[in-house]
C-alpha positions as CSV (number, residue, x, y, z in Angstrom):
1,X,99.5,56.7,146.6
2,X,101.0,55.4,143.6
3,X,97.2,55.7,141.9
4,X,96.8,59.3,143.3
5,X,100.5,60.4,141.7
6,X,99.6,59.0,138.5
7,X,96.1,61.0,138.4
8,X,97.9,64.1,139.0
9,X,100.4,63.3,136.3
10,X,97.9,62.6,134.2
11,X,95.7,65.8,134.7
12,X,98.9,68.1,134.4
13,X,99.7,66.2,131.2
14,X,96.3,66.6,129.7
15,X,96.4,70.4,131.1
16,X,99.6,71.2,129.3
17,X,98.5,69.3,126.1
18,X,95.3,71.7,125.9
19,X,97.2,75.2,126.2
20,X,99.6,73.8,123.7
21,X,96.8,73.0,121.5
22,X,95.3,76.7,122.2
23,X,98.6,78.1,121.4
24,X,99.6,76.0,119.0
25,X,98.3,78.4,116.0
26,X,100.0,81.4,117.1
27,X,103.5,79.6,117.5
28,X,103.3,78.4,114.3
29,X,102.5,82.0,112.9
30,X,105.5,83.0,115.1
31,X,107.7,80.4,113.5
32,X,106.8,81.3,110.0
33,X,107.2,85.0,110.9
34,X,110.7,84.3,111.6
35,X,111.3,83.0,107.2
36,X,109.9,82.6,104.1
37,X,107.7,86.2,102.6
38,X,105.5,88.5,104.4
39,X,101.9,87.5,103.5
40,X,99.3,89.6,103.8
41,X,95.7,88.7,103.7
42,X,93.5,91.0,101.2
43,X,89.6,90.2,101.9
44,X,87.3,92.5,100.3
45,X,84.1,92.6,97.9
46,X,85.7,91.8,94.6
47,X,81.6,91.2,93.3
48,X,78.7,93.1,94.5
49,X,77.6,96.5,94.7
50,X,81.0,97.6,96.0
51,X,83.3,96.0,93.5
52,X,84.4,98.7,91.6
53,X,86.1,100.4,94.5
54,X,87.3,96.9,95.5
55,X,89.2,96.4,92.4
56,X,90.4,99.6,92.9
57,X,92.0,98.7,95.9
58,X,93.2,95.9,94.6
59,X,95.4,97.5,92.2
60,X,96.8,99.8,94.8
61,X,97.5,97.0,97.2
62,X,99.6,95.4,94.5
63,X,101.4,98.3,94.0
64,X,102.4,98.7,97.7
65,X,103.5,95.3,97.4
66,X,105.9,96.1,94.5
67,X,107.3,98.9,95.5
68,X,108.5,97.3,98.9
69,X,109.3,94.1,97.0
70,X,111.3,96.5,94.6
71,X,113.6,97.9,97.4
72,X,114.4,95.1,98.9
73,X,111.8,93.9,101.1
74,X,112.9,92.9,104.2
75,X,115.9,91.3,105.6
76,X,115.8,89.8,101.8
77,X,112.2,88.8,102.4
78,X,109.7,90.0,99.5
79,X,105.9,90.7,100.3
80,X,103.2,88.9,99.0
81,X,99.1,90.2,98.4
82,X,97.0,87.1,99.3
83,X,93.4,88.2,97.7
84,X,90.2,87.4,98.6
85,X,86.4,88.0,98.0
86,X,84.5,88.2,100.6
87,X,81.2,88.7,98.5
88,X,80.3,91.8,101.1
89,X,78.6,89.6,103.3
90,X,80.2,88.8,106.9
91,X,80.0,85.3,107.0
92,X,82.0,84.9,103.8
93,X,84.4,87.8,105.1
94,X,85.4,86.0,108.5
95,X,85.7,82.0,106.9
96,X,88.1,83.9,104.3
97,X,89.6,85.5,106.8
98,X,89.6,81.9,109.1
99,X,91.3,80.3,106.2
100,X,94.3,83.2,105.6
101,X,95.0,82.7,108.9
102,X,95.0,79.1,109.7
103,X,95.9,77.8,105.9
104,X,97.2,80.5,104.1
105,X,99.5,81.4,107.7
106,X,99.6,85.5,106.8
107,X,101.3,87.6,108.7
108,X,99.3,90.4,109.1
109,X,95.6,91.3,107.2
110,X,94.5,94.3,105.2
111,X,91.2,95.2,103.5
112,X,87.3,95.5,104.4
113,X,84.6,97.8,102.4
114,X,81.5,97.7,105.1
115,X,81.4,98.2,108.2
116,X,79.6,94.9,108.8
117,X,82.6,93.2,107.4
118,X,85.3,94.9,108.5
119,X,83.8,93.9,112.0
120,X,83.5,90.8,110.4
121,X,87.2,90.6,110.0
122,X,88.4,92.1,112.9
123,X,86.5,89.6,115.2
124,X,88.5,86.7,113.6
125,X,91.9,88.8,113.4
126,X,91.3,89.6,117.1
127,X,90.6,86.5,118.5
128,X,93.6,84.9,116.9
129,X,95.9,88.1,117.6
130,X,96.7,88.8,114.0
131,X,97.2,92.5,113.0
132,X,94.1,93.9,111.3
133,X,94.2,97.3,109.1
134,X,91.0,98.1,108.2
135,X,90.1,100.2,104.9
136,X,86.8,100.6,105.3
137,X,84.5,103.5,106.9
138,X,83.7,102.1,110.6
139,X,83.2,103.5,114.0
140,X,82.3,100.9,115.7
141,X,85.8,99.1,115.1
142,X,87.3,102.6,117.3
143,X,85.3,101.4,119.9
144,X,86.0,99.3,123.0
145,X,83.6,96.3,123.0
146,X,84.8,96.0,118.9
147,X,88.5,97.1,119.4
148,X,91.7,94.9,120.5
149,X,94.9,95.3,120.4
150,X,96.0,94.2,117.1
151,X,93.1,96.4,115.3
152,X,94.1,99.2,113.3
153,X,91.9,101.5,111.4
154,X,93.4,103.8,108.2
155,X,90.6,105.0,107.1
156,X,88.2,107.7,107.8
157,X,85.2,106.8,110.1
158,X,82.1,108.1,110.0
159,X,82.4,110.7,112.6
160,X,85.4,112.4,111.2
161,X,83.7,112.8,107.5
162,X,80.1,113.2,108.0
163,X,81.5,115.6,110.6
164,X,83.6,117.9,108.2
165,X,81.3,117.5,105.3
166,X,78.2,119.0,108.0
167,X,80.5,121.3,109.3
168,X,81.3,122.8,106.0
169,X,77.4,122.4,104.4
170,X,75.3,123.2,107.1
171,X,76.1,127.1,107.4
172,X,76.1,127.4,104.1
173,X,72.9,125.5,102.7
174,X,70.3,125.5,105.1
175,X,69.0,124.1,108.8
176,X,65.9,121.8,107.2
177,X,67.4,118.7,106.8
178,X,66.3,115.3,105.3
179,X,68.5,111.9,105.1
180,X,67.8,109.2,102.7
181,X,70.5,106.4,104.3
182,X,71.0,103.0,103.6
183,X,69.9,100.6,106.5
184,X,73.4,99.1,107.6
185,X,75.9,100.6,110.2
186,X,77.1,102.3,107.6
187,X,74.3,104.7,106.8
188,X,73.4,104.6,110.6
189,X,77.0,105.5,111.6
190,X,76.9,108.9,108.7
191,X,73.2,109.9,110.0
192,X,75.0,110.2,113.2
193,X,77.7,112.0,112.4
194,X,75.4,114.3,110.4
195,X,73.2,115.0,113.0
196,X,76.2,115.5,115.9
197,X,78.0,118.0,113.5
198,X,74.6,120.1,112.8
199,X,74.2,120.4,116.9
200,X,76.3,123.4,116.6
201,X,74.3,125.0,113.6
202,X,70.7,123.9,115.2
203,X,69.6,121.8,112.2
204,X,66.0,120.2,112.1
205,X,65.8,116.9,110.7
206,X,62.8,116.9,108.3
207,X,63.2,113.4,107.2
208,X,64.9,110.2,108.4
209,X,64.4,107.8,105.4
210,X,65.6,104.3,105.2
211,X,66.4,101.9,102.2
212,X,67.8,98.4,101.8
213,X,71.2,98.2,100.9
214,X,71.2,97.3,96.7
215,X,67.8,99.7,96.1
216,X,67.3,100.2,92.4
217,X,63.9,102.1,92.6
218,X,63.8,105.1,94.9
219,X,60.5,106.6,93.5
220,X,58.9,105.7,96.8
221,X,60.8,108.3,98.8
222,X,61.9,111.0,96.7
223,X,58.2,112.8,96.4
224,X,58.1,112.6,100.4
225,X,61.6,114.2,100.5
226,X,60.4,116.9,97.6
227,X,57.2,117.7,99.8
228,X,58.8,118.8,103.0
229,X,61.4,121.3,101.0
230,X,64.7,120.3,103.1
231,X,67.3,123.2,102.3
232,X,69.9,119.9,102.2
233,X,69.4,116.7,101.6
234,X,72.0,114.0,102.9
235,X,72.6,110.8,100.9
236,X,74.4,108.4,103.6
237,X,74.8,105.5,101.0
238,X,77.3,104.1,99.1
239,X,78.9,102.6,95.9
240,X,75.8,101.1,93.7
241,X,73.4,102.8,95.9
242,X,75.2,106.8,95.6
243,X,74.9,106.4,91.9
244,X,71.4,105.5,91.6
245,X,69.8,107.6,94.1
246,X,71.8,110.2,93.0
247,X,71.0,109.8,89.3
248,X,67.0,109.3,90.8
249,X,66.9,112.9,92.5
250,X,68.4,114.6,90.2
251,X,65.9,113.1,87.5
252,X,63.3,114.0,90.3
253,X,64.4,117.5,90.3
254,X,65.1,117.6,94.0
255,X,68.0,119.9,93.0
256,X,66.4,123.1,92.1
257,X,65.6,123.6,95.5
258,X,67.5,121.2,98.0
259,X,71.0,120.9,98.1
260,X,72.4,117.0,97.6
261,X,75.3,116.2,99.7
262,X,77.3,112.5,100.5
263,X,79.5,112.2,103.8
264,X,81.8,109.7,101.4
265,X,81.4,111.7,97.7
266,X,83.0,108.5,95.7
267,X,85.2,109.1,92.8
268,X,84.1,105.8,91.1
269,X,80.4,106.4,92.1
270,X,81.0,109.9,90.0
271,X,82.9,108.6,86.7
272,X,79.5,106.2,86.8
273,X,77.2,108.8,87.0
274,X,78.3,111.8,85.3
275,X,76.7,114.9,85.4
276,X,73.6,113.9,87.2
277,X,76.1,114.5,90.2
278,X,76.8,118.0,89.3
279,X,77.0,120.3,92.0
280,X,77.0,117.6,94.4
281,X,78.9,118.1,98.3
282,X,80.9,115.7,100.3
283,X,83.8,114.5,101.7
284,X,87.0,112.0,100.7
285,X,90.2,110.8,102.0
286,X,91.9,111.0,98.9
287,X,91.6,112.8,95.5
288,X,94.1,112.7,92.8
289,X,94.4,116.8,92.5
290,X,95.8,117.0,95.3
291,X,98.9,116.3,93.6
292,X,98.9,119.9,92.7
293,X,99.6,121.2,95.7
294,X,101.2,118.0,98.3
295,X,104.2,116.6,96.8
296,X,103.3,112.9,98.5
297,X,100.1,112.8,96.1
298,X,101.6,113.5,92.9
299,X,104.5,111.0,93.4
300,X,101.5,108.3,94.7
301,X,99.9,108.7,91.2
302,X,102.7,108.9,88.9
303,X,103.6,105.2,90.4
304,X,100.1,104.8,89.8
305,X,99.6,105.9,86.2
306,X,103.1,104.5,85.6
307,X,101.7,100.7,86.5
308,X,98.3,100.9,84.9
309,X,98.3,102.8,81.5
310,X,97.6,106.1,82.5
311,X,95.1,105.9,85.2
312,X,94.3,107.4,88.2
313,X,93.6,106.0,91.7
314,X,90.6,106.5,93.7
315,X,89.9,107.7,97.3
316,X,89.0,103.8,98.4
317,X,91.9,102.6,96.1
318,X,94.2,105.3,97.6
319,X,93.2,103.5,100.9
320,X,94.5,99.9,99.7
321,X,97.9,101.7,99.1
322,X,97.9,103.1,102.7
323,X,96.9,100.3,104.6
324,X,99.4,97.8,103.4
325,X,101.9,100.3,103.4
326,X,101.2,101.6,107.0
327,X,101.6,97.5,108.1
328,X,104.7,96.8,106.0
329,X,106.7,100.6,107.6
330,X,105.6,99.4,110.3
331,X,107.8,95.5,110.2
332,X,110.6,97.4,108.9
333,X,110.2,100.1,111.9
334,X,109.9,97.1,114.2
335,X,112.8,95.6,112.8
336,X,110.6,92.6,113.1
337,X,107.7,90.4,111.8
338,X,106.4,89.4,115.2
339,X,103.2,91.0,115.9
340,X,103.8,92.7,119.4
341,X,106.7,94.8,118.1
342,X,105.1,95.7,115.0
343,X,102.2,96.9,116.9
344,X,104.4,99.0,119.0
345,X,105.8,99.9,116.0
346,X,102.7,101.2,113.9
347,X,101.6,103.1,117.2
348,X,104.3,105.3,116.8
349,X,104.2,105.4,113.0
350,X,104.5,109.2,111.5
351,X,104.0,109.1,107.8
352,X,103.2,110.9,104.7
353,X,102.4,108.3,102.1
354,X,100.5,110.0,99.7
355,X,97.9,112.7,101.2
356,X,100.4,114.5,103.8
357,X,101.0,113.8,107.7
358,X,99.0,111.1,109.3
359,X,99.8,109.1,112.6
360,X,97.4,106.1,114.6
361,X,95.9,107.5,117.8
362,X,97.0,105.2,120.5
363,X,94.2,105.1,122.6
364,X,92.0,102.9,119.5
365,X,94.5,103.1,116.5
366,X,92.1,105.2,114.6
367,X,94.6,107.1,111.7
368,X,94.3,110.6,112.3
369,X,94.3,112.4,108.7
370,X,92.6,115.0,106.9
371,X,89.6,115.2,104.9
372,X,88.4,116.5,102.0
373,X,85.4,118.5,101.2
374,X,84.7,118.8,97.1
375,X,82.1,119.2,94.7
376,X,81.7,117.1,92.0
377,X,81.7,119.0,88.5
378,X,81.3,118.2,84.4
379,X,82.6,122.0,83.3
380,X,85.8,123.1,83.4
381,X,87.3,119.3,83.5
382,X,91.0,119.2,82.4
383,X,91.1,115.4,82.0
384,X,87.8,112.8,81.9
385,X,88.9,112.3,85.5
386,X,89.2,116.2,86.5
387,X,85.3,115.7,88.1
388,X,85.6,117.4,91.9
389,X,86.9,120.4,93.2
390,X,88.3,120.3,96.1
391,X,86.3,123.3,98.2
392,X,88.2,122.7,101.7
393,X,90.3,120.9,103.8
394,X,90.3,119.7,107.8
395,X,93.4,118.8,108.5
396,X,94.5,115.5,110.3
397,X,93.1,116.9,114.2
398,X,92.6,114.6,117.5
399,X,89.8,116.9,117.6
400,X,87.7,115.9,115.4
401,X,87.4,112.3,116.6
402,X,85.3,110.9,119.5
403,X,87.2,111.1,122.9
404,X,88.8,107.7,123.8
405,X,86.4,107.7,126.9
406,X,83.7,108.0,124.9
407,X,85.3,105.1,123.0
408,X,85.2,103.0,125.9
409,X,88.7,103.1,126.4
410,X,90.5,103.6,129.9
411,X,93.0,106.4,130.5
């Protein structure tokens, strides 16, 4: 008997010893949570074809950080911006993302710039229960097989601006279409949202082209494109790639008779390529004009221009600013660092940081907000970054997203 109790002690020890062991990272978060700053991890593609708009959010992040720092933090802690690069490729993203969590111990994570890595990110974040804001275009991350409860999602998705852009375009420019997308979930996730918006209008796709992300020669398609004379002609690329298939069509005179449009129409891919994207259509969460007419913008980029001699912020570095800001209302809100409340906290979350109203959808913490439908310009610029005008608006609308059973998500 005395061989038998002993074996039972020893199994419940050995039991206990292993869920400690499990739970062992997440009290230690909990305990440094309680003291000490508020670190936030920052993984995105400092190098690669998307570093331009990284360092752009970069800049933003810092300043989110220094304004809260600036008013006091909280409960007399300060903030701190823990940078990484995660080189755009998901491994690198989720052993950064291991290491801010289990050495660097941050509180929360911000950041992501493809949807491969932003999925990337959130599977760590997820697993480990670590609150995740993603800035980059994804709509897989809404969904339920991708989604937990510490994911949040501030930017756009592909859904919501393919969707407006196709909704504004497709009346106006044509039925034949043709798409020349990059093959990631990126360009697959814009294709769909393309074709989903042009159901109403009864478009015909023409063309469904396909390049590999980083393409510097796209000779090969654009004479296939020319020779079935799309009305429009739907770029579903990004960064590096906009800019040089834009440059290449326009060289290949695919304008005289097609119209070019981009679900995401990049402010840094435009100051790149100048007027080859004349007359170009698409959509953005963010462009500095609208400061002439919502007070929130203009205040965002006089703090911007203030901290870095003069310039402007992009749409993607606009998104840096709003994600870290969303997370850090959100402790204050909670009145807490501890993720559950500030969870609770950020679902509830009605702001107006710098683009007017937004608020997380509960159901899959997608930020509902509105997007913008411009086209870029070189006439008639006030300033060297005066390069869109801004055609339309869809305001911030539940309607406009997928339906959370569609998601995957129970009522």
């Amino acid at each position: 008997m005395t061989t038998g109790f002993d074996r039972r002690r020893l199994l419940q020890g050995s039991a206990a010893a292993s869920a400690l062991a499990l739970a062992a990272p997440a009290l230690l978060r909990s305990a440094a949570a309680q003291g000490g700053p508020i670190r936030i991890g920052f993984p995105v593609p400092l190098t690669g074809a998307f570093g331009a708009e990284a360092n752009d959010q970069v800049r933003a992040a810092q300043l989110a950080i220094k304004e809260f720092n600036e008013a006091g933090g909280f409960q007399g802690r300060q903030a701190e911006l823990l940078i990484r690069d995660d080189k755009l490729n998901p491994g690198e993203a989720a052993t950064r993302t291991l290491e801010l969590i289990e050495k660097d111990k941050v509180n929360f994570l911000v950041g992501g710039l493809s949807a491969a890595v932003t999925l990337s990110i959130n599977n760590v974040a997820r697993e480990r229960g670590v609150i995740y804001n993603s800035i980059s275009q994804s709509d897989a991350i809404n969904e339920a097989k991708d989604f937990g409860r510490t994911t949040f999602h501030e930017a756009l998705n592909p859904h919501m601006t393919a969707g407006a852009v196709g909704r504004y375009v497709f009346p106006k420019s044509g039925k034949r279409v043709a798409f020349l997308s990059a093959d990631y979930a990126y360009g697959h996730e814009m294709m769909r949202g393309f074709k989903r918006a042009g159901e109403t209008s009864g478009i015909e796709v023409v063309a469904d082209i396909r390049h590999p992300i980083g393409a510097s020669d796209y000779s090969a398609f654009l004479p296939r494109i020319a020779a079935l004379k799309p009305d429009v002609l739907c770029l579903c690329n990004f960064g590096r790639d906009q800019v040089v298939s834009i440059q290449q069509a326009t060289e290949f005179g695919l304008k005289r008779n097609t119209k070019l449009v981009a679900p995401v129409l990049l402010f840094t891919s435009r100051k790149a390529g100048g007027e080859a994207f004349d007359g170009v259509i698409g959509g953005t969460s963010y462009y500095w004009r609208l400061e002439d007419s919502v007070p929130s913008a203009k205040a965002f980029n006089d703090k911007f221009r203030a901290a870095y001699g003069g310039a402007v912020p992009s749409d993607y570095g606009a998104l840096g600013y709003a994600g870290v800001r969303s997370v850090l209302e959100g402790v204050k809100m909670a009145g807490s660092t501890e993720t559950d409340k500030v969870v609770a906290a950020m679902e509830g979350l009605k702001a107006d940081f710098y683009k007017g109203p937004q608020s997380f959808r509960k159901c899959d913490h997608q930020l509902v907000q509105s997007v913008l439908i411009v086209e870029s310009k070189s006439k008639g610029m006030k300033t060297p970054d005066d390069v869109f005008t801004i055609l339309g608006t869809e305001g911030p609308d539940e309607r406009f997203l997928r339906g959370c059973d569609e998601l995957g998500h129970k009522a």
